[in-house]
C-alpha positions in Angstrom: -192.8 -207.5 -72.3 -189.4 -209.3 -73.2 -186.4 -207.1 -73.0 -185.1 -206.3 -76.9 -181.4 -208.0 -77.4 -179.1 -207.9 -80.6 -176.9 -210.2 -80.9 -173.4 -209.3 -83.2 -171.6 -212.5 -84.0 -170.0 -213.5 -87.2 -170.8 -217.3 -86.8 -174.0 -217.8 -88.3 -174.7 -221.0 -86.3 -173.2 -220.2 -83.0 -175.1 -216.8 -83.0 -178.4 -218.8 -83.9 -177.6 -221.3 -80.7 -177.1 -218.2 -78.4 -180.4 -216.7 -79.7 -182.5 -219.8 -78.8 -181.0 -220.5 -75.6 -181.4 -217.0 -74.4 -184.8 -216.8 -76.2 -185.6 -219.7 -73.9 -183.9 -219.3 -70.9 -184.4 -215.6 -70.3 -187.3 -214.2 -72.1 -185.7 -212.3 -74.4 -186.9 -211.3 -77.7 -184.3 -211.7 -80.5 -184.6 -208.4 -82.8 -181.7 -209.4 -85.1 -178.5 -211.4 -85.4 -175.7 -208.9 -87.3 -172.7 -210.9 -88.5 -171.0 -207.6 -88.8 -170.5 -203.9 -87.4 -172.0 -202.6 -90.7 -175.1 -204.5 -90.1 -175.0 -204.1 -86.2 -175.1 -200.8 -86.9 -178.3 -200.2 -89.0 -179.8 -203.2 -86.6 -179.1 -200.6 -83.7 -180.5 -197.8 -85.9 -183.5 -200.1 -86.6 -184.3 -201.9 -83.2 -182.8 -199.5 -80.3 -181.8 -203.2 -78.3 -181.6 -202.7 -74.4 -179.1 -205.8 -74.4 -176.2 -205.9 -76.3 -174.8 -210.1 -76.7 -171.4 -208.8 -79.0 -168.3 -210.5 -79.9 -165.4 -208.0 -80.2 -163.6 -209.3 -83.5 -165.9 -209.0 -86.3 -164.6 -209.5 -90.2 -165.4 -205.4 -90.8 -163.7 -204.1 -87.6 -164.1 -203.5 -83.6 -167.4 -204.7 -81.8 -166.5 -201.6 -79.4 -167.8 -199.2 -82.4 -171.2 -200.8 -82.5 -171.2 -200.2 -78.3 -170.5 -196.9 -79.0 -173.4 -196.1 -80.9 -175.5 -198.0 -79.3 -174.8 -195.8 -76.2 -175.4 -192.7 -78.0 -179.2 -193.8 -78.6 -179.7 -195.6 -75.5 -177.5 -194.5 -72.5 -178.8 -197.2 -70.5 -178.4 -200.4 -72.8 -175.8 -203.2 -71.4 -173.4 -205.4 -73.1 -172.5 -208.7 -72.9 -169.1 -209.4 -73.9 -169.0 -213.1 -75.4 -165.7 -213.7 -77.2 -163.0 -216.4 -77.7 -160.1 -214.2 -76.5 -162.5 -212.8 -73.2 -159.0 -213.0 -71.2 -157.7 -210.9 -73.0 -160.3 -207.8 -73.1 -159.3 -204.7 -71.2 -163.0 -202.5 -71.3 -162.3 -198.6 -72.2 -163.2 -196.6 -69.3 -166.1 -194.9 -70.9 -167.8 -198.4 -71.5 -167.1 -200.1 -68.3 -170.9 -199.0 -66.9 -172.3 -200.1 -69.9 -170.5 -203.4 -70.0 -172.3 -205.8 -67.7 -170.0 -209.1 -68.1 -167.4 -210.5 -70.2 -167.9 -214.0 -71.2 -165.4 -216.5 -72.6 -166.9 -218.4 -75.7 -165.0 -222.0 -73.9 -167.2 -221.7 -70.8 -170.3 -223.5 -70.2 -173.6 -222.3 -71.3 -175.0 -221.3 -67.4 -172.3 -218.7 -67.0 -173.7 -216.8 -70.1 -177.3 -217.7 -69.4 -176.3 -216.6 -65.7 -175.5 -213.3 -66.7 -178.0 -212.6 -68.5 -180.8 -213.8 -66.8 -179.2 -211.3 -63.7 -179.5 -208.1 -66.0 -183.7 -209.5 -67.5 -184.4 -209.6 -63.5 -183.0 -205.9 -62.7 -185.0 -204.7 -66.0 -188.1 -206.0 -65.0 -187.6 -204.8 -61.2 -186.9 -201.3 -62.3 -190.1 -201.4 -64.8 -192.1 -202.5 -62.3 -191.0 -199.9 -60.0 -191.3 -197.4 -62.3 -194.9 -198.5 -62.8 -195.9 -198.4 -59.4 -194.3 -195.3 -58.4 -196.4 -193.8 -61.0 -199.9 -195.2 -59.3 -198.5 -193.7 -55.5 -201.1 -190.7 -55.6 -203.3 -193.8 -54.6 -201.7 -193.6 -51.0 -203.3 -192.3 -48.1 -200.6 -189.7 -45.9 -200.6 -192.5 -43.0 -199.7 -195.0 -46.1 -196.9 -192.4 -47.6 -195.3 -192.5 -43.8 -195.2 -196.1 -43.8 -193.5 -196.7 -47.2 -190.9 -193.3 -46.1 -190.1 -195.4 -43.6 -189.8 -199.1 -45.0 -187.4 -197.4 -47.8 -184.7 -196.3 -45.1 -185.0 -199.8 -44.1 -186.6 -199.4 -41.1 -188.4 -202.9 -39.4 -192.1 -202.3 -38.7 -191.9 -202.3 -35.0 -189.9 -199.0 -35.4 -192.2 -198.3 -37.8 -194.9 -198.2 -35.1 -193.5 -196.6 -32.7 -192.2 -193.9 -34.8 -196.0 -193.3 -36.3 -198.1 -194.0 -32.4 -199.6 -197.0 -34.2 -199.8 -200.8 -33.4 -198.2 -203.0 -35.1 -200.7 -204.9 -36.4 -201.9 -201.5 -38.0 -198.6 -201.0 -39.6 -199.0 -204.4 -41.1 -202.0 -203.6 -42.2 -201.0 -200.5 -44.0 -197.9 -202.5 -45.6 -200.7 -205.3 -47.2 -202.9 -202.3 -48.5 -200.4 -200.8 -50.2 -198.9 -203.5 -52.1 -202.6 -204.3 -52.8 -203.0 -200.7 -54.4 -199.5 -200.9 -56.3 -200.3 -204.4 -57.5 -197.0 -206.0 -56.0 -195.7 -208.6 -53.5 -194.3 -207.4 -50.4 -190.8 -208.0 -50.6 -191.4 -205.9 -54.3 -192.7 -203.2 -52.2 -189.1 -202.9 -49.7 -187.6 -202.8 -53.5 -189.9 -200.3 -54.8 -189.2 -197.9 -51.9 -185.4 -198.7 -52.2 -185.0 -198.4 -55.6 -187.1 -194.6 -55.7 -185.0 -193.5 -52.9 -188.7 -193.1 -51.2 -186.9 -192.0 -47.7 -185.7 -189.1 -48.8 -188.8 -187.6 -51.1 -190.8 -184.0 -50.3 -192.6 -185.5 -47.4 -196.7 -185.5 -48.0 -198.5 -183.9 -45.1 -198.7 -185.9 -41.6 -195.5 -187.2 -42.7 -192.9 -187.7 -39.7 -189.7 -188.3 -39.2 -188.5 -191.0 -36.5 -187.1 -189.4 -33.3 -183.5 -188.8 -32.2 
């Protein structure tokens, strides 16, 4: 599913340019275009955006305000900061998680595509994750071990050696279990990563590797 972005900016034309090219280039679905913080407002209200494309001097006031509540009904939306006078912003600390990049309206369209094509990627990784993580009850003990293991980042020789196996078994046991999670391999090193899967309440036969 495309990620849900609103975009606030007061130029009718430039905003519709900026929703096709991201539209395009990022597979984003376009809830709204708010010329105003009045109307980003009750877009907000109306859409819940995860992605936030704002330019800071709007004819009504501050973008910041419409960050603001946007945060207070999604704590884990972004912004992208796309303004003429981008040199010139100093973030408030209690937006500077939120706020993902700050992009100058004079620079080329690949630094704003750029940017947000970086924050689609991390959405879909975590959603994917999330996904999978919830389909893990599918795992054998032997296959808990061996993803407990790949998440502290731990090569599959060690792997082995740690569980008595060969390594072609531990290979083995790698393939099945992005078969059963229905991802790629190197999505599988992300998925244990990203869960903090080395550190969960071990299953039983789990091990740890030796001193």
């Amino acid at each position: 599913m495309p990620s849900r972005c609103l975009i606030v900016e007061d130029h009718e034309m430039f905003a519709q340019l900026v929703g096709g090219l991201l539209r395009s280039s990022c597979d984003l679905e376009i809830v709204a275009i708010a010329p105003s913080v009045a109307e980003a407002l009750a877009a907000v209200d109306r859409h819940r955006p995860g992605l936030l494309i704002l330019d800071l001097d709007l004819p009504d006031g501050s973008g910041l305000a419409v960050v603001e509540h946007l945060l207070g009904l999604v704590p884990k939306a972004r912004v992208v900061v796309l303004s003429a006078q981008a040199s010139q912003f100093v973030c408030p600390e209690a937006l500077q998680k939120a706020v993902i990049a700050v992009v100058d309206k004079t620079q080329a369209w690949d630094v704003l595509v750029a940017q947000v094509a970086a924050y689609v990627r991390s959405v879909g990784i975590r959603s994917a994750s999330l996904f999978s993580l919830e389909r893990l009850a599918c795992l054998t003990g032997r296959e808990h071990d061996v993803l407990r293991l790949l998440g502290r980042g731990e090569p599959s020789k060690t792997i082995a050696r740690a569980l008595g196996l060969t390594l072609s078994t531990v290979e083995t046991h790698r393939r099945n279990i992005a078969a059963k999670l229905g991802i790629s391999g190197a999505e599988l090193i992300r998925l244990a990563v990203l869960h903090n899967l080395s550190e969960p309440p071990p299953p039983a036969g789990a091990v740890d590797l030796p001193d």
